[in-house]
DODREN-492613 format. One record per atom (N, C-alpha, C): x, y, z. Coordinates in steps of 0.05 Angstrom, whole numbers, padded with zeros to 5 digits, always signed. Example, Ala and Ser with C-alpha at 12.3 -4.5 7.8 and 13.67 -1.06 7.14 Angstrom:
<atoms>
+00264-00114+00156
+00246-00090+00156
+00264-00066+00156
+00257-00045+00142
+00273-00021+00143
+00258+00001+00157
</atoms>
This chain:
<atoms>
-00033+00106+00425
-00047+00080+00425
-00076+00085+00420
-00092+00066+00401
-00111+00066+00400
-00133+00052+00421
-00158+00062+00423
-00171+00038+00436
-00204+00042+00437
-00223+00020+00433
-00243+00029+00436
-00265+00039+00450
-00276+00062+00445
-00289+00076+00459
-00320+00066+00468
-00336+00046+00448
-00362+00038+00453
-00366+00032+00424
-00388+00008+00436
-00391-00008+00398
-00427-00007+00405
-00441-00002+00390
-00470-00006+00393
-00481-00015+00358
-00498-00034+00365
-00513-00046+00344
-00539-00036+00332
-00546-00033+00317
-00567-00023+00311
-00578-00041+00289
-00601-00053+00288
-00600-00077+00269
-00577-00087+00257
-00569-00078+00226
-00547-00095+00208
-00515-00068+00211
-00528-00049+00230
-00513-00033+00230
-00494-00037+00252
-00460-00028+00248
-00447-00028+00281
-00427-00003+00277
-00421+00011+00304
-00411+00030+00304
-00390+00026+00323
-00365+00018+00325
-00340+00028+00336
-00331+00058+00335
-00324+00062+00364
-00306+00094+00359
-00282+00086+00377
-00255+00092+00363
-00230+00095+00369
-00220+00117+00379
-00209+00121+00400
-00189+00142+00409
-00154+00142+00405
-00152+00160+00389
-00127+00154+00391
-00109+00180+00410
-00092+00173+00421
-00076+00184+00441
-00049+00213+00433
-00042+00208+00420
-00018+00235+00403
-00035+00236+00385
-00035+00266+00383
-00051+00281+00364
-00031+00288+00336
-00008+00285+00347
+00014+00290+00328
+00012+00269+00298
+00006+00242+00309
+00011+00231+00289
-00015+00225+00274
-00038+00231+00279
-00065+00233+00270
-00062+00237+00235
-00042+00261+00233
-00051+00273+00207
-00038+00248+00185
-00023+00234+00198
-00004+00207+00186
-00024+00188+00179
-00048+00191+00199
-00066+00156+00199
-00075+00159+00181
-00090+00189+00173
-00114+00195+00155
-00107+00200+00134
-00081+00208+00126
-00069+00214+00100
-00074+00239+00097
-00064+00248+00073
-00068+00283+00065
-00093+00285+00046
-00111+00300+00062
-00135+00305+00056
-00156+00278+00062
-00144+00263+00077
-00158+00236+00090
-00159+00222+00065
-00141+00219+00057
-00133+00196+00029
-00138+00165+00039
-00126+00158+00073
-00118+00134+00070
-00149+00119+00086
-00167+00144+00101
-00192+00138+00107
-00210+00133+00080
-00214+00149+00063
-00225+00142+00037
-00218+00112+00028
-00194+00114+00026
-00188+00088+00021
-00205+00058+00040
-00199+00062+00057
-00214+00039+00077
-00234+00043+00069
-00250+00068+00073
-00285+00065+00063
-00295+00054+00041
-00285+00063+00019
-00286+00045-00009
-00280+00020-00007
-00255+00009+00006
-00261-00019+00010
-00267-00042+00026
-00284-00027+00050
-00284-00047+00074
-00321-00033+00067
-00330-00015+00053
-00356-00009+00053
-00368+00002+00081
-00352+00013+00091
-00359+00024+00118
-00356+00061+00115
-00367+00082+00130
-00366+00102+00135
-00345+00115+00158
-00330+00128+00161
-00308+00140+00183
-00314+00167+00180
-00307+00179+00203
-00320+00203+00213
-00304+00213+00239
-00283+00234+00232
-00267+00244+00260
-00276+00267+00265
-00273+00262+00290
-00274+00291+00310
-00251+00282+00335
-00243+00313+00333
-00212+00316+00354
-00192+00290+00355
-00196+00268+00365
-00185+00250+00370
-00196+00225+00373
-00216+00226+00353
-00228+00207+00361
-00242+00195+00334
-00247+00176+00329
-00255+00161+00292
-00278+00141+00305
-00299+00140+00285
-00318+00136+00289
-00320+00120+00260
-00331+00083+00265
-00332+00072+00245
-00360+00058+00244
-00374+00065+00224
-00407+00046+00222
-00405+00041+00196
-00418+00007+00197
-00422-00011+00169
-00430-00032+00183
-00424-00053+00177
-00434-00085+00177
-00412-00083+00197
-00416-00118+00210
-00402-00118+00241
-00384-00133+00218
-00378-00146+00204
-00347-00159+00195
-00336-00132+00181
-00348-00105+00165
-00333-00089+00155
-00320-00069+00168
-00336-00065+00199
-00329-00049+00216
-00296-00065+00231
-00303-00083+00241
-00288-00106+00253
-00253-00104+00234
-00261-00106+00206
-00242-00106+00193
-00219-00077+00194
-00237-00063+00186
-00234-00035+00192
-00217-00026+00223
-00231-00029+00239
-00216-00029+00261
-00194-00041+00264
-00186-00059+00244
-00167-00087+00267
-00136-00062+00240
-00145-00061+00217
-00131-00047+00201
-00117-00013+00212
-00135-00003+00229
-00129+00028+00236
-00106+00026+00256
-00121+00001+00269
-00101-00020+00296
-00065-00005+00287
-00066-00031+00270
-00044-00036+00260
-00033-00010+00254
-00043+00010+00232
-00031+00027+00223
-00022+00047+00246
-00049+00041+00267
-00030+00061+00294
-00003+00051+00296
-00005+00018+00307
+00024+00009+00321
+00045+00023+00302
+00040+00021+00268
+00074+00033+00255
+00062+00051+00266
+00064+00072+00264
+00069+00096+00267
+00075+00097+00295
+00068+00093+00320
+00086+00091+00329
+00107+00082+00341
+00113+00065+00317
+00145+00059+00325
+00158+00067+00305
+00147+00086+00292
+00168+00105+00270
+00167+00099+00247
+00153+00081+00238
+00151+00069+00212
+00132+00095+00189
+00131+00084+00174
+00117+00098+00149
+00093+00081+00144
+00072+00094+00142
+00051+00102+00131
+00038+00112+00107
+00037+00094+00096
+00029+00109+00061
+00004+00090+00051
-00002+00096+00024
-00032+00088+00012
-00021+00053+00014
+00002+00038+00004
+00011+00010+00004
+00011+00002+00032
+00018+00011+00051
+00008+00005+00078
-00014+00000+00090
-00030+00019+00066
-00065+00019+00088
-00076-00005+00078
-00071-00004+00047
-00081-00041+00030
-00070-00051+00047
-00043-00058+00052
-00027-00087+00061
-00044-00087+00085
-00048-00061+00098
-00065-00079+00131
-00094-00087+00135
-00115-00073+00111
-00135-00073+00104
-00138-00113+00094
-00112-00114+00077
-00112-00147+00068
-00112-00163+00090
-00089-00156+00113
-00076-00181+00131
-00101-00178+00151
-00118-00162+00156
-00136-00159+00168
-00161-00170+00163
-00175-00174+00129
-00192-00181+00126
-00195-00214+00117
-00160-00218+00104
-00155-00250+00118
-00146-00264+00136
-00139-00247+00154
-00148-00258+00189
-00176-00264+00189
-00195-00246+00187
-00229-00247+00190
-00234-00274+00173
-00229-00277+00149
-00237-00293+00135
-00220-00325+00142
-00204-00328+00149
-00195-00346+00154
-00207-00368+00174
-00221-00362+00191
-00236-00393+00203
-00252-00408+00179
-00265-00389+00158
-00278-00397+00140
-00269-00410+00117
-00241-00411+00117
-00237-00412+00100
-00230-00447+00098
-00223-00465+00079
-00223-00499+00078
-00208-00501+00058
-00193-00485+00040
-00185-00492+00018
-00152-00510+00030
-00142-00529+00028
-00114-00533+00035
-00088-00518+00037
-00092-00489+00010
-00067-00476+00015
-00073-00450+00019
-00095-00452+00037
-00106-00431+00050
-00108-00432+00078
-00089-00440+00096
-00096-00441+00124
-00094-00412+00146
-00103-00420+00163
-00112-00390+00180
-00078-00386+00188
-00087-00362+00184
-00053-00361+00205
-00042-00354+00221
-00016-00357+00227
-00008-00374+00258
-00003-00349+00275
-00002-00324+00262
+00013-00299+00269
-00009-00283+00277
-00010-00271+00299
-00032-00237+00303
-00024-00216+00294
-00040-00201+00288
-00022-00180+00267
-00001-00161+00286
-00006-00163+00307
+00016-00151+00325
+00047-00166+00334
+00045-00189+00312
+00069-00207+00313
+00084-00213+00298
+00072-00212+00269
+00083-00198+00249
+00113-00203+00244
+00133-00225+00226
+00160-00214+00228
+00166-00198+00207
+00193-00179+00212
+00198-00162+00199
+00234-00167+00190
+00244-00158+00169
+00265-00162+00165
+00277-00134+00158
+00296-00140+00176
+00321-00102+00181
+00340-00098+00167
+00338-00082+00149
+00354-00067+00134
+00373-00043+00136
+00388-00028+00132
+00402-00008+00129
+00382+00007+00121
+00362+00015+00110
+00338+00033+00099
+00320+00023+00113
+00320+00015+00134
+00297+00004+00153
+00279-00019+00148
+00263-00020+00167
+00245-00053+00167
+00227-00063+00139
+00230-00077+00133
+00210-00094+00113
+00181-00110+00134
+00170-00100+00128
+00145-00125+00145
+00122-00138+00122
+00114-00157+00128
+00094-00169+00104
+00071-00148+00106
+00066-00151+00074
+00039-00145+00071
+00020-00157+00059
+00024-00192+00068
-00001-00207+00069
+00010-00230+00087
-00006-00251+00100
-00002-00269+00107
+00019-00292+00104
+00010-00297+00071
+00028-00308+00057
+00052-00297+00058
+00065-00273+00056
+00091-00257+00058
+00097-00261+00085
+00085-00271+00108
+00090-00262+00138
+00105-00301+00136
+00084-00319+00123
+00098-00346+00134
+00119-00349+00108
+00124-00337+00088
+00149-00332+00075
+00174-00319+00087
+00170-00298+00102
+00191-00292+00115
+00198-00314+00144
+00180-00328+00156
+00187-00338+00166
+00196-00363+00163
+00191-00377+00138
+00205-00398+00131
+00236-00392+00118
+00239-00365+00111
+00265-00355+00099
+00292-00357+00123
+00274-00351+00145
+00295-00341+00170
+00299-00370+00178
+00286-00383+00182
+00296-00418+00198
+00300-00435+00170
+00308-00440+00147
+00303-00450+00132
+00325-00459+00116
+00338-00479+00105
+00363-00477+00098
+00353-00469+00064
+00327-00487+00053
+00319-00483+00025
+00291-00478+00021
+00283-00454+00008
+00253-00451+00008
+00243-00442-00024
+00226-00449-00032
+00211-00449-00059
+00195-00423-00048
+00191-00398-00064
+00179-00382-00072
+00157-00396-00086
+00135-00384-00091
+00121-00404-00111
+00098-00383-00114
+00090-00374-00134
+00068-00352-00146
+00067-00338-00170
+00038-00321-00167
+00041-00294-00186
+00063-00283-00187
+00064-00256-00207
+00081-00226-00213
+00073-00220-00180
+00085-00196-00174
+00075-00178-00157
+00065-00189-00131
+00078-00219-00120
+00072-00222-00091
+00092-00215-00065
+00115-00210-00083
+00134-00203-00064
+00156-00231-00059
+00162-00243-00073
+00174-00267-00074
+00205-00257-00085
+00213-00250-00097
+00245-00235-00100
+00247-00218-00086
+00229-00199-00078
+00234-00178-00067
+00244-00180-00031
+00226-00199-00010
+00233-00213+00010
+00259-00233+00006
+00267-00247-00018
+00282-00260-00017
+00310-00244-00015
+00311-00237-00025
+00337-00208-00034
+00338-00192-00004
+00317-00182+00012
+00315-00162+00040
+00321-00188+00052
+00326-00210+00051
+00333-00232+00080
+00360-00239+00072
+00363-00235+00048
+00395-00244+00037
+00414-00214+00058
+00396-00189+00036
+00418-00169+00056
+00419-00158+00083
+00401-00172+00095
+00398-00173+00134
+00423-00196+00134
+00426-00211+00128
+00435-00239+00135
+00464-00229+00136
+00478-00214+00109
+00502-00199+00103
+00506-00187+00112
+00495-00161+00140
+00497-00147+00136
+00503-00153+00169
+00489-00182+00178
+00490-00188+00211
+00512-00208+00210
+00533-00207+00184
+00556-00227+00188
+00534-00264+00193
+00512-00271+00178
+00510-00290+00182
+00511-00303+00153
+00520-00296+00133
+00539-00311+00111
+00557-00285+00097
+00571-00296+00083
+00590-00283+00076
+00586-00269+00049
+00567-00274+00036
+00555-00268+00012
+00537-00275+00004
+00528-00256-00028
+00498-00262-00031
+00510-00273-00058
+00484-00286-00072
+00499-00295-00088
+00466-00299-00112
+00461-00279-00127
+00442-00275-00150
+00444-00291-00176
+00428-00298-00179
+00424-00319-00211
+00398-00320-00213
+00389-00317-00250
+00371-00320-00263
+00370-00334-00286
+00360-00348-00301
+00367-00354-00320
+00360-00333-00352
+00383-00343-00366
+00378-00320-00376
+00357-00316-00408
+00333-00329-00401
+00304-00327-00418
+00293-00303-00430
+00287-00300-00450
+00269-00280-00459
+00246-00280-00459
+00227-00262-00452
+00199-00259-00449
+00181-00268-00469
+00188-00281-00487
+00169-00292-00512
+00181-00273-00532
+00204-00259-00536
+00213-00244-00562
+00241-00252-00559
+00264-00247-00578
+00288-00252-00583
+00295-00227-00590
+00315-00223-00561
+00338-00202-00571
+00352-00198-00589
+00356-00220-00594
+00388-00227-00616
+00411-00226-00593
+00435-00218-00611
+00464-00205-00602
+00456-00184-00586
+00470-00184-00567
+00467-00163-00545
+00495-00142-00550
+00502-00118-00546
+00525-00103-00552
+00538-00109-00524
+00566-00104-00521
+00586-00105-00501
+00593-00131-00487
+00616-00120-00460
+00619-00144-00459
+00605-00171-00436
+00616-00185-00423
+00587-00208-00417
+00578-00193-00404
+00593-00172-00373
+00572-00158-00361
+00541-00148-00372
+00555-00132-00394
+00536-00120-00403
+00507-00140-00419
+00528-00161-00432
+00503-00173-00456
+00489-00186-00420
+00493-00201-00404
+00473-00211-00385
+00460-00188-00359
+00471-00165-00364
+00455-00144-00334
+00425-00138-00347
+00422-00142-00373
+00386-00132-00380
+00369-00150-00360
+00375-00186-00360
+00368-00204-00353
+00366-00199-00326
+00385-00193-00312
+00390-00186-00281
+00384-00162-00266
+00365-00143-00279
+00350-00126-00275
+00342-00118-00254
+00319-00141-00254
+00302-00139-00225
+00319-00145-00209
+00336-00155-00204
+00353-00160-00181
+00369-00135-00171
+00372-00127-00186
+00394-00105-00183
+00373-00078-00162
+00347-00074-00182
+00326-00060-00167
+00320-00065-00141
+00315-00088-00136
+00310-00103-00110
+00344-00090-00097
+00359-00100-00095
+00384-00092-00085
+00384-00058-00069
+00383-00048-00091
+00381-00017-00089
+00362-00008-00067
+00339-00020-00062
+00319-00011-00050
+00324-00020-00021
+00346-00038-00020
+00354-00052+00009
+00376-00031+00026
+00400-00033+00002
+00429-00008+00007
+00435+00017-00009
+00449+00031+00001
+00452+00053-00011
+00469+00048-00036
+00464+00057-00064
+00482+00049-00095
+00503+00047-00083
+00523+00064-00075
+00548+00067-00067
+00556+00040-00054
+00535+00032-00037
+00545+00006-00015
+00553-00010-00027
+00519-00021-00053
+00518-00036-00073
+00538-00039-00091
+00552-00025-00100
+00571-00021-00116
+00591-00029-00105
+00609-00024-00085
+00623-00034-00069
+00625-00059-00060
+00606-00080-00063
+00600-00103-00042
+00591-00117-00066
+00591-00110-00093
+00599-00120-00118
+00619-00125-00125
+00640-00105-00129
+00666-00101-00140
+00688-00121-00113
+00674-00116-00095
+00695-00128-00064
+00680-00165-00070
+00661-00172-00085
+00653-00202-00090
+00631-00209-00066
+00629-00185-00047
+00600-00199-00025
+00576-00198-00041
+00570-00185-00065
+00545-00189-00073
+00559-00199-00105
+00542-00218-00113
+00554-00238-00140
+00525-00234-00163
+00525-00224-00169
+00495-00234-00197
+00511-00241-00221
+00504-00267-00226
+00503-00287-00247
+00488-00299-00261
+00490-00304-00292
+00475-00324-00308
+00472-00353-00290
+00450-00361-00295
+00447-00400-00284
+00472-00406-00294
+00479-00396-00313
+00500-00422-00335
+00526-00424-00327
+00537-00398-00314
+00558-00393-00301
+00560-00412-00271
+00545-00423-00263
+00539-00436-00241
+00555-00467-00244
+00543-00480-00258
+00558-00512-00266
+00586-00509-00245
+00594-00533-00235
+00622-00537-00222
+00625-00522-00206
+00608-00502-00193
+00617-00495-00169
+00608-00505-00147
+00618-00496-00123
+00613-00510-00094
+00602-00466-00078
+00567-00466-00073
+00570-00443-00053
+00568-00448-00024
+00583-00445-00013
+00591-00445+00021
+00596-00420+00024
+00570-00419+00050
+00569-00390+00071
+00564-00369+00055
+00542-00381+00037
+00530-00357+00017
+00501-00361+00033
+00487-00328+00013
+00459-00338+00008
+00448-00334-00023
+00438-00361-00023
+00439-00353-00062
+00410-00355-00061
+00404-00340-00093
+00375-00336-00097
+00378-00345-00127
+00362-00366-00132
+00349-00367-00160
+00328-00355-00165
+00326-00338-00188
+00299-00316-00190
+00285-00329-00221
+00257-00333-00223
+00252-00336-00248
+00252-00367-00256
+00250-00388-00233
+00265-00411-00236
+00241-00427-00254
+00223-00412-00258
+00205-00436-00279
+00212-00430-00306
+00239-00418-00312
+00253-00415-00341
+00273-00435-00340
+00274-00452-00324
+00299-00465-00317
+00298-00505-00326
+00309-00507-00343
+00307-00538-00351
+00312-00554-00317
+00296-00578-00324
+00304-00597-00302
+00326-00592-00302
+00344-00605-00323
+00375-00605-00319
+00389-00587-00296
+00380-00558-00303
+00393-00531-00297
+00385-00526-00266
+00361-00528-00260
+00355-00529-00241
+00368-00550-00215
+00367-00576-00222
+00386-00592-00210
+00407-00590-00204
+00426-00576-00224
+00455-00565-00225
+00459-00546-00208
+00432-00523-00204
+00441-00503-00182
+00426-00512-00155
+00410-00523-00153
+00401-00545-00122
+00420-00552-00116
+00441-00578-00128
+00473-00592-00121
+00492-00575-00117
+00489-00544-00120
+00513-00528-00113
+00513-00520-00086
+00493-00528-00078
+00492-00524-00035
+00513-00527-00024
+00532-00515-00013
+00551-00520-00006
+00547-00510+00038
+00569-00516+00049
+00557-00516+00081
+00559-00487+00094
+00542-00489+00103
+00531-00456+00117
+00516-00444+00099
+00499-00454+00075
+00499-00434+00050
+00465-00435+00051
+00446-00410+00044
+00420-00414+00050
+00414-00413+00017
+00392-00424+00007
+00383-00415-00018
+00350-00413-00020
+00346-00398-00036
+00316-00387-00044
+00308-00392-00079
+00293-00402-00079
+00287-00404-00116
+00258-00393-00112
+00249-00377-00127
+00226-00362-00137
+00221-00369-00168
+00189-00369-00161
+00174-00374-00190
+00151-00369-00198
+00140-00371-00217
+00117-00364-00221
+00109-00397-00255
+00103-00409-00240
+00104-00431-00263
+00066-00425-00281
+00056-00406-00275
+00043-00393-00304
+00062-00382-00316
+00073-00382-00324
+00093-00358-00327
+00118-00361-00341
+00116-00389-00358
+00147-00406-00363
+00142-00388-00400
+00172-00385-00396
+00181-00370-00421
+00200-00398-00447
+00196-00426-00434
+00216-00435-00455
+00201-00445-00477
+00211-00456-00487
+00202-00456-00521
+00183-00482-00525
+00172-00487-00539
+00143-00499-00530
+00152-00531-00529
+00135-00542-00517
+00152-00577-00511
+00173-00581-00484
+00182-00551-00475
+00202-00557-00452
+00191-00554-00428
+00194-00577-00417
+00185-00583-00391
+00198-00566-00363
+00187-00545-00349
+00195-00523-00337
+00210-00544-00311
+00231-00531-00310
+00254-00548-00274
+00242-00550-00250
+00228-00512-00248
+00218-00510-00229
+00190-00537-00220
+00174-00539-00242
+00153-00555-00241
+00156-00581-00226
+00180-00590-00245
+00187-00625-00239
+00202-00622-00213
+00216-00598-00202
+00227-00599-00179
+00210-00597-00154
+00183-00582-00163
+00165-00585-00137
+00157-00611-00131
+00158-00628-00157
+00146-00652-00150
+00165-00670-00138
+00187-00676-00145
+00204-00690-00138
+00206-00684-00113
+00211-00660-00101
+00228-00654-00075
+00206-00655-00056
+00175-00664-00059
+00159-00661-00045
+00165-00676-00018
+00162-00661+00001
+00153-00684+00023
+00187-00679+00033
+00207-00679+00021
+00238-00678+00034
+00250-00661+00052
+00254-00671+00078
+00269-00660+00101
+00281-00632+00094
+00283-00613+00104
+00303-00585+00098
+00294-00571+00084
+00262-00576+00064
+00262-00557+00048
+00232-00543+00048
+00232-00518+00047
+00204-00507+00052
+00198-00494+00021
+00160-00497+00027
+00147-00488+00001
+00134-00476+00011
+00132-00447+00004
+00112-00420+00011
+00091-00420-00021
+00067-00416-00016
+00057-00412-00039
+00035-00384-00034
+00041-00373-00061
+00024-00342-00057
+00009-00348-00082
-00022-00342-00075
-00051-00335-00091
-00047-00304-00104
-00069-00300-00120
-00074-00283-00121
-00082-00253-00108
-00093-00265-00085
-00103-00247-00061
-00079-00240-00046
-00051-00242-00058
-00023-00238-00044
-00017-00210-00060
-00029-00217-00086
-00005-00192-00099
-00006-00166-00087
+00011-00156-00089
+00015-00133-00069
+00032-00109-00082
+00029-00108-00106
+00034-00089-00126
+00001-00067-00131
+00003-00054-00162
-00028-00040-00153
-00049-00056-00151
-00075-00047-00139
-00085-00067-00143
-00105-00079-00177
-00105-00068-00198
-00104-00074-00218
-00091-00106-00217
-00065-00107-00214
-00050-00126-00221
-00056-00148-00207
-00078-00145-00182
-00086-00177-00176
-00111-00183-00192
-00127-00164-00198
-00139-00167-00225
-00145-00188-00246
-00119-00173-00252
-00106-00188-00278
-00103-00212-00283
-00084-00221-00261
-00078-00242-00254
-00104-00255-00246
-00126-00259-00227
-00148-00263-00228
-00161-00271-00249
-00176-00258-00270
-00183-00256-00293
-00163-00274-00314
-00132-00277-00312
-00124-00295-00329
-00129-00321-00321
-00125-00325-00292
-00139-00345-00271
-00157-00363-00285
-00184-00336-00282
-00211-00352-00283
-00211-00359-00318
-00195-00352-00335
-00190-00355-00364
-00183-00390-00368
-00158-00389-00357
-00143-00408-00359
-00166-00434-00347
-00176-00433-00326
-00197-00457-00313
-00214-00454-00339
-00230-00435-00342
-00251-00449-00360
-00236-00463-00390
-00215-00448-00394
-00199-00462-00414
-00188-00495-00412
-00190-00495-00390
-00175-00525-00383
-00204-00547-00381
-00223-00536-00367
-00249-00551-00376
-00268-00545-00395
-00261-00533-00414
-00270-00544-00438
-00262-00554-00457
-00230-00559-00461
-00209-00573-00462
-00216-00607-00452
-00224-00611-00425
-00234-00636-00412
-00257-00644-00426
-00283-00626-00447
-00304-00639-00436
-00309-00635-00461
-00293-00617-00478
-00291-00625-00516
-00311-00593-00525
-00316-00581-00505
-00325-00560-00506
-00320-00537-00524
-00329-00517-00522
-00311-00484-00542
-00282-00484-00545
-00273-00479-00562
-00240-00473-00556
-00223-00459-00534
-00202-00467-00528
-00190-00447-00511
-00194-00425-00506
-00183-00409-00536
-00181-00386-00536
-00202-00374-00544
-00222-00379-00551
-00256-00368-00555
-00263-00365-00523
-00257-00389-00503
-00270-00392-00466
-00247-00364-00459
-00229-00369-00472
-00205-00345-00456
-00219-00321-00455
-00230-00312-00474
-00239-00287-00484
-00259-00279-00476
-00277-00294-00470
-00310-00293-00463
-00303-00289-00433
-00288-00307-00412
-00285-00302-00391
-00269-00265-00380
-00246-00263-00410
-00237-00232-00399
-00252-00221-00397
-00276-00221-00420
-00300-00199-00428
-00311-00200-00408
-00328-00227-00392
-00341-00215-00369
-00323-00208-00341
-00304-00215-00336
-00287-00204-00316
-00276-00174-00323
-00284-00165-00347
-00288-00128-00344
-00314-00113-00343
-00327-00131-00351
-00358-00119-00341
-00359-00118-00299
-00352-00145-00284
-00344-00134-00274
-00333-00121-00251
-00319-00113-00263
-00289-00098-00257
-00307-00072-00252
-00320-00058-00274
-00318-00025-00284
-00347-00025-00273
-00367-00054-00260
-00386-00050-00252
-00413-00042-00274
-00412-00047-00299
-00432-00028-00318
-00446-00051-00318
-00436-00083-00317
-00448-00102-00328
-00453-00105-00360
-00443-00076-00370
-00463-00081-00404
-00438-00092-00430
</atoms>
């Protein structure tokens, strides 16, 4: 266990020192060759400094503050057996510095949140615990667990299939439905395959991809394979869906801003009793053909406000892939806004504002300014 040793101020300067207690697991906190302390320093702008057992943190009182509340955390996994790696030190470095930031914050789908980071829920797997690695992921999992229907709603890379899929196979796995039950629709990314070779398995598993990945990373292939072929785990086209009734499933729509009103409706009405469902999306992100009005879109609107059903929404500051990729997303962000008001106000073209905004969101990025 960690704890602190003495904090002293020095003008804009503050210094925490931590003790930590097993020397054993030390070489875990700091990474190999103190990879995961580098890490913090570069991004909390603070300095760390060990001797024997003991870490020593000076910067600003919110970078130190942050810093500490993150090492916190990374003690508690470790000891309770968990893993420790460079995606761990971000995820606590994040849930930590939007804890800090959160009284400040006013935006509406930004509220402080309800959880201390020592509260944290986690979802249990056969390959062990899943725990969030942002806020947003922490009140997603918890709307998944009490929830009969919940909207995913975001970027690439926030973890929105990936939690949906780890609560499906806890749920299977504690006998609390009887199956999982996978659908995507089956869209192309802005190119056309054509004819696909073999038979339907084959022409729809490209489509069903990510799901299958996600799967794997929950059970062992062998299980997976088994709990396919035996019908507890189902991946299906949307289209295959029509006329059925799912009871004492848990189904997941993945990708649902590819999905016509129509289609979307069709798999909402397949709720059948005991059955949980999850739809994930990313409505930047609609692949249909230009003029079609995305399901997911018109379904957030419609279903607003209605008994039974929860809406999780993840920012940018969620993604939790490298961090490049919140970036990106970022920068297409700030693209798209200036695109939309100059669009309003008769201004530069879209795609002239698109461009000008990437250009300066890599200056910077790489810091040169030039």
């Amino acid at each position: 266990m960690s704890r602190p040793m003495m904090a002293d101020t020095v003008s804009a300067a503050r210094t925490v020192t931590l003790q930590f207690d097993d020397n054993a697991l030390l070489p875990l906190l700091y990474g190999e060759h103190d990879r995961h302390l580098a890490q913090i320093e570069q991004r909390m702008g603070v300095r760390l400094a060990s001797r024997g057992n003991r870490l020593s943190i000076t910067g600003s009182a919110e970078g130190t503050s942050v810093a500490e509340a993150a090492l916190r955390s990374l003690w508690r996994q470790l000891e309770r057996g968990e893993n420790v790696a460079m995606p761990e030190v971000e995820a606590a470095m994040r849930l930590a510095q939007r804890r800090a930031d959160a009284p400040r914050e006013s935006l509406p789908d930004t509220p402080e949140p309800r959880l201390p980071l020592s509260d944290l829920p986690a979802i249990r797997t056969k390959k062990g615990a899943i725990a969030p690695r942002s806020h947003a992921q922490a009140d997603y999992m918890d709307l998944l667990a009490r929830t009969d229907m919940v909207f995913g709603i975001g970027p690439a890379g926030t973890g929105k299939t990936y939690l949906a899929v780890a609560q499906g196979v806890a749920m299977l796995m504690a006998g609390r439905v009887d199956r999982i039950v996978l659908s995507r629709p089956a869209v192309e990314a802005g190119e056309r395959l054509g004819f696909l070779p073999g038979d339907m398995k084959e022409k729809v598993d490209p489509y069903l991809r990510p799901l299958y990945d996600a799967l794997h990373d929950m059970m062992p292939a062998d299980q997976v394979q088994r709990r396919i072929v035996s019908g507890e785990i189902e991946i299906a086209p949307l289209a295959f869906m029509r006329g059925r009734t799912l009871a004492h499933c848990y189904a997941i729509l993945d990708e649902a801003q590819n999905t016509t009103p129509a289609q979307i409706k069709m798999f909402l009405t397949r709720m059948g009793e005991g059955t949980r469902m999850v739809i994930t999306g990313d409505p930047t992100q609609v692949d249909l053909p230009p003029g079609q009005k995305s399901g997911l879109v018109e379904a957030l609107s419609v279903l607003d406000g209605v008994q039974g059903i929860g809406v999780s929404r993840f920012g940018e500051q969620d993604v939790v892939r490298h961090p490049l990729v919140a970036r990106i997303v970022a920068a297409y962000n700030r693209a798209d806004q200036l695109a939309h008001g100059a669009a309003r106000t008769g201004g530069p073209g879209a795609a002239g504002a698109g461009t000008e905004t990437l250009r300066r969101g890599r200056k910077e990025n790489d810091g040169t300014g030039k």
